[in-house]
N, C-alpha and C positions, 0 to 999 in steps of 0.2 A: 504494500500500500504506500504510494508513494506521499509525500509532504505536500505538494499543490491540493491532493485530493482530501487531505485530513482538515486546509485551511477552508474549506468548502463547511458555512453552518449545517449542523446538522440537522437534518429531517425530522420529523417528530412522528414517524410511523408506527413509533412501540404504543405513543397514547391510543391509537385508533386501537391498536392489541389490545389494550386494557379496556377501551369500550366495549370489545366481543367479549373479552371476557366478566365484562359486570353484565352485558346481556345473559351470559350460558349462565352464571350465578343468579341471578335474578328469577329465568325459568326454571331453573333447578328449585328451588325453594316454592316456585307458584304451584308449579305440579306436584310437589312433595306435599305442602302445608295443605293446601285443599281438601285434600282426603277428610283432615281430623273436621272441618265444617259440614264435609258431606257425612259424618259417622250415624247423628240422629235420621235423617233423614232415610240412607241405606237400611238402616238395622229396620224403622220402619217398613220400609216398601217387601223388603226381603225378612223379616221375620229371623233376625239374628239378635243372639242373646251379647250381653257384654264380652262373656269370654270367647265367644264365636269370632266377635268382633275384634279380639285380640289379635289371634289368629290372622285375623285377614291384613292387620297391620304390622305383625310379625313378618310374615311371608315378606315382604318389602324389603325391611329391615335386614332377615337372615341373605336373601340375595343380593344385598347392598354391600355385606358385607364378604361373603365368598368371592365375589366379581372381583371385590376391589383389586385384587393383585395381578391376577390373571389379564385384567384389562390394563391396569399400570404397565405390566410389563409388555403387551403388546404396543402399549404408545411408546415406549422406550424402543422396539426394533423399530414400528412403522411411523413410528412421529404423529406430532397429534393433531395435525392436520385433518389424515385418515381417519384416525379414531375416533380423535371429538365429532367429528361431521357423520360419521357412522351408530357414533350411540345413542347421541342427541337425537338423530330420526329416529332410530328404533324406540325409543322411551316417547316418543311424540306419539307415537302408534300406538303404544302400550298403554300412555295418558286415555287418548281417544278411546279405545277400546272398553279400558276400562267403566263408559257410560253404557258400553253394551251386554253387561255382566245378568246373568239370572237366577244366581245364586249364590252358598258360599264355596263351590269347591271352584267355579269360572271366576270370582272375585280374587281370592286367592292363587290361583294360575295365573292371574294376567297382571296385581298386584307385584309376583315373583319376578315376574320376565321384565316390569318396568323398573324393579328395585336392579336386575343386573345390568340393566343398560347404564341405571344412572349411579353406578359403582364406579365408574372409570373417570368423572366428569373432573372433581380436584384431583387425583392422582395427576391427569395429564395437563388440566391448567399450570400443574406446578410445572411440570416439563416445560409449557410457555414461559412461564417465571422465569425460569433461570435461563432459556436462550434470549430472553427476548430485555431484560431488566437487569442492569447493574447494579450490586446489593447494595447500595445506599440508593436505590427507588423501589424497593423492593417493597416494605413495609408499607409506605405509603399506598403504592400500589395493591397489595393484599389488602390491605385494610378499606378500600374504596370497592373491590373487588367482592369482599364478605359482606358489605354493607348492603352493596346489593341484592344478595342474597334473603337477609334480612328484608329488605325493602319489597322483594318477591313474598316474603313470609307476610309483610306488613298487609301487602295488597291481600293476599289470597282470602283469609278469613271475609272481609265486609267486602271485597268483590265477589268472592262465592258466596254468600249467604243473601247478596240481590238478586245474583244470576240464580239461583236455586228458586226463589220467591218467583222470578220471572218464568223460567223456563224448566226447572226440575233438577235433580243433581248431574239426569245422564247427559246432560248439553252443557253440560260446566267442563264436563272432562273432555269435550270433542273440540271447545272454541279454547280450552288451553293447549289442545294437542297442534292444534294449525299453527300456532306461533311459534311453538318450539321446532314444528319442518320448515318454517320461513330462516329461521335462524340457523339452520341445519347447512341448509344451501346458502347462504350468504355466505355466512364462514366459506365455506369449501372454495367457492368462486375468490374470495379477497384474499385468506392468511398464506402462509406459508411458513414453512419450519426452521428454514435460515433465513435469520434477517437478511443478510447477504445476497439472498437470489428473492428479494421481495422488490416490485419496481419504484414502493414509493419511498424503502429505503435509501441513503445514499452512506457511500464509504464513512463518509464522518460520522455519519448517526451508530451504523455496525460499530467503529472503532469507540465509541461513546458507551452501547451496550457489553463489550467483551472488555472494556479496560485494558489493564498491562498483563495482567495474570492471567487472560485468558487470549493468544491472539487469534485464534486459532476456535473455527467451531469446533462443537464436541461431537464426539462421535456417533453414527446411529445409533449403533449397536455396541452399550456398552459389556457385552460380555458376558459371560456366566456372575448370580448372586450368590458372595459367601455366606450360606445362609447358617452355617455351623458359628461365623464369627456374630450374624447379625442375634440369634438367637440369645447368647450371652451377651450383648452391649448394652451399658446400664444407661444410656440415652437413647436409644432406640427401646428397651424394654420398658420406662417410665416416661417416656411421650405415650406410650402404649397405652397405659394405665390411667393416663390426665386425658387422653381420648373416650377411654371405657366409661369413667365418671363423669364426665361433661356431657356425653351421649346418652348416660341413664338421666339426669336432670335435663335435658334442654329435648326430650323424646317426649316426656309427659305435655308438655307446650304442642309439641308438632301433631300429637298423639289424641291426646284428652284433655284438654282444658275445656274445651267445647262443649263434652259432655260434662264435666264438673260442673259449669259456670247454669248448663241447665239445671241436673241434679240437685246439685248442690244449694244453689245460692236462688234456685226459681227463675233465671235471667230469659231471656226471648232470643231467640235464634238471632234474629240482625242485631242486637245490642251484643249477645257474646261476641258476636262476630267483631262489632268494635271495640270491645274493651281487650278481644287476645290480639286486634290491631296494634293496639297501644303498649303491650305487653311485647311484642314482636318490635316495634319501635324504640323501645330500649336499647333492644339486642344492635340495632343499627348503629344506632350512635356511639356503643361501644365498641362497634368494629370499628372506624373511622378514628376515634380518639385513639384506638390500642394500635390502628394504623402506624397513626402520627408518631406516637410510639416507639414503634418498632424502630423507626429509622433512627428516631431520637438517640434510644437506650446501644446504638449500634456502638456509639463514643465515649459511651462511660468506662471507666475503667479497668471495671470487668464487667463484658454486658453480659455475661450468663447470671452470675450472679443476680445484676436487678433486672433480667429476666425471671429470675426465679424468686425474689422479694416481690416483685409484680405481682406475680399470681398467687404468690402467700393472700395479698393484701384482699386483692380482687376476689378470690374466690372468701373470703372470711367476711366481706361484706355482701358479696351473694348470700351468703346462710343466714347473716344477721335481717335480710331485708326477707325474706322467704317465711323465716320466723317470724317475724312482725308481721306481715301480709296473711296468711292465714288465719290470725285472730282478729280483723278487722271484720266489722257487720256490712258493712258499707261497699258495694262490689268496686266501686269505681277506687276507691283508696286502696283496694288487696293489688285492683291491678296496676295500677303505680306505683305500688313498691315490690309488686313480682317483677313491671319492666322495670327497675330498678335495679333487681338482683341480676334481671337478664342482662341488664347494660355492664354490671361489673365484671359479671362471669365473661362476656364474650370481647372482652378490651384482651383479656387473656391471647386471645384465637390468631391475630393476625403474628404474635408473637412465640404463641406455639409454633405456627408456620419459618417464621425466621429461623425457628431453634432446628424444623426438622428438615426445610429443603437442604441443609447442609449438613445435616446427621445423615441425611441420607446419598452425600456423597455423589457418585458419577449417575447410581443406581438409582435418579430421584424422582419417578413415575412409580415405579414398580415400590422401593420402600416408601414413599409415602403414602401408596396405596396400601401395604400391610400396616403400617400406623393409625392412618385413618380408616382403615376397613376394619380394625378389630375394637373400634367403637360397635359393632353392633352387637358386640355381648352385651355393652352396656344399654342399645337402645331395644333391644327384645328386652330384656330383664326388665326394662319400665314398663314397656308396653304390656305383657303380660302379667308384671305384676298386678299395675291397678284394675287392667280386666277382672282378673282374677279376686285380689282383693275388695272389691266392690260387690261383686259378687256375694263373696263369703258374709261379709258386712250385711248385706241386704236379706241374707239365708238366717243369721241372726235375730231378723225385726228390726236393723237399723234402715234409717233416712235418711236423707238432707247431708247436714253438715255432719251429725255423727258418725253417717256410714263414709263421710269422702278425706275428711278432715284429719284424721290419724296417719295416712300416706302420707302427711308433708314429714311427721317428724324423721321417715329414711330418708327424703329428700334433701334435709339439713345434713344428718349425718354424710351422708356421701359430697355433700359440699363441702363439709371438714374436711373427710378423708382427699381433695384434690386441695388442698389447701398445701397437707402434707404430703402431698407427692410433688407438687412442683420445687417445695422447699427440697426434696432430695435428687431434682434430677442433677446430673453432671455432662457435661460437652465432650462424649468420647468415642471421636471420629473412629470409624472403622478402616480397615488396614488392608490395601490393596494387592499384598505381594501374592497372598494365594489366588487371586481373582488372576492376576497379573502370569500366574506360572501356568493357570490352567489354559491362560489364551495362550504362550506362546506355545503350550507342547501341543495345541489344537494347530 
């Protein structure tokens, strides 16, 4: 790259990448959150009991999470060009379909196959990240990125619960599916996997996103995963852990609040629908501030450390606002200090992200795909619990608050328990020589 071409300002091609990418974030969440608005309604028309209903939101979850790596690692050989554009359709199909369900074992079938399309969608964003974003824009970037998502979660709830009033639940699932195959095909017509061979990049901007430590893109295919090293690494096994727990608390929101706030509290389907708005609004703002963040804490002097004070703090005022918010009479006060705890817990996220595109080394589709895909221990275990325990509650002759209200106290608890796991992660890069010897003797 010669010096005339580097004095050339650079292009700003990567913001338009990060616009697609708060796009795929955004329907990722529209299509995911929806469901927990359409659950009274379905269990209605189709005659399903709570824990039935569990199930049907399990089935998502358990294939969100088996996909994750399997897909990670296919964006990792075929770039994620191919695969974002490829799963994004299929999960738009799977959306769609989903309003054509007639019972619980076709609900749960098409549930699964839409939970494994949309397994792959952050693994291979991060792949974006890191060719496309210099890691002091990275944070930022992430954190505008998940905000969106959020903002997806914001709309779904009181935009499904008019479209449900208007037109019924199964035309909710068919006018979200359209959007996400418009987005499908845009991506695939505009990105590309090297900045380098994209036309509205130029040299300067490429040499802008690779810095001095990288000149050089990376490769397709990075190789066989040590997965005997990744198995013992105590930052990849406790980002693990701070996934599992953050997935069992913020699964009940994506999950069941909807039914709670009926249950529970007597509320009206369009009012739940705006107060888990507001509660999903939290979660936004916390992505964007924990953005800011990231990039921030990049310069402190040891940023693992107040990465890991960070989420002490955050997650110990998530439990304190959860605590308070359950014993409030008032619905509209529980859920401003539920989004409150959501805002603290999720300022966490964009700096989880910082800790693990680079825990996860060359490998960073595929490991971040098993990091964040083994969050759905954590989000079946929600989901079926309060199925479940609701259930049991109600078999007793409990109501209302009595029978929903005793689920917050695990809810606190495991907000501790990530308090305490982020305070013991450590930044301990995995070690390339075995990876390295099995590619050359191939």
């Amino acid at each position: 790259m010669s010096s005339s071409e580097l004095d050339v300002t650079p292009t700003r091609a990567r913001f338009l990448v990060a616009a697609w990418l708060c796009g795929l974030s955004g329907i990722l969440y529209l299509d995911r959150i929806c469901m927990g608005q359409a659950v009274v309604p379905i269990q209605k028309e189709l005659d399903l009991s709570n824990s039935q209903m569990s199930l049907v939101l399990m089935s998502f979850t358990l294939a969100y999470g088996l996909f994750a790596v399997p897909v990670g690692r296919w964006g990792d050989k075929r770039g994620p060009r191919s695969v974002l554009s490829q799963i994004v359709l299929a999960w738009s199909l799977f959306t769609a379909m989903t309003g054509a369900a007639t019972g619980l074992i076709t609900l749960v079938l098409v549930r699964f196959l839409f939970g494994a399309a949309e397994a792959g969608a952050f693994p291979n964003a991060a792949k974006v990240m890191a060719r496309w974003f210099p890691p002091g824009e990275r944070g930022r970037v992430q954190g505008v990125m998940l905000a969106f998502s959020q903002l997806g979660a914001v709309a779904a709830p009181a935009a499904t619960a008019y479209l449900i009033d208007a037109a019924g639940w199964r035309w909710v699932f068919v006018v979200y599916g359209l959007i996400g195959i418009a987005w499908a095909i845009g991506f695939w017509l505009w990105f590309r996997d090297d900045p380098a061979t994209h036309p509205r990049a130029n040299a300067a901007e490429v040499a802008v996103i690779r810095g001095t430590d990288e000149p050089e893109p990376p490769a397709v295919d990075p190789g066989p995963v040590p997965w005997g090293q990744v198995a013992t690494n105590r930052g990849i096994v406790v980002l693990s852990v701070i996934m599992v727990f953050g997935a069992f608390y913020t699964y009940f929101f994506y999950s069941w609040f909807q039914k709670y706030l009926n249950a529970s509290r007597g509320v009206g389907n369009v009012e739940a629908g705006n107060l888990t708005s507001l509660v999903m609004a939290g979660s936004a703002v916390g992505m964007l501030l924990g953005g800011w963040l990231a990039d921030r804490l990049r310069h402190a002097s040891d940023p693992v450390r107040a990465r890991r004070l960070l989420g002490v703090a955050c997650y110990l005022v998530a439990a304190a606002c959860l605590f308070l918010g359950v014993r409030q009479d008032d619905s509209l006060t529980l859920a401003a200090l539920w989004g409150a705890s959501f805002c603290a817990m999720h300022v966490t996220l964009p700096n989880w992200w910082s800790c693990a595109i680079p825990q996860a080394g060359k490998h960073t589709a595929t490991l971040f795909g098993l990091m964040n895909g083994l969050g759905v221990f954590g989000a079946m275990a929600s989901q079926g619990f309060v199925g479940v325990f609701a259930d049991w509650q109600a078999s007793r002759g409990l109501s209302g608050r009595e029978q929903w209200d005793p689920i917050f106290d695990v809810y606190v608890f495991v907000l501790l328990a990530n308090a305490v796991a982020w305070w013991s992660y450590r930044d301990t890069p995995l070690e390339d020589s075995q990876a390295q010897q099995v590619e050359e003797n191939w």
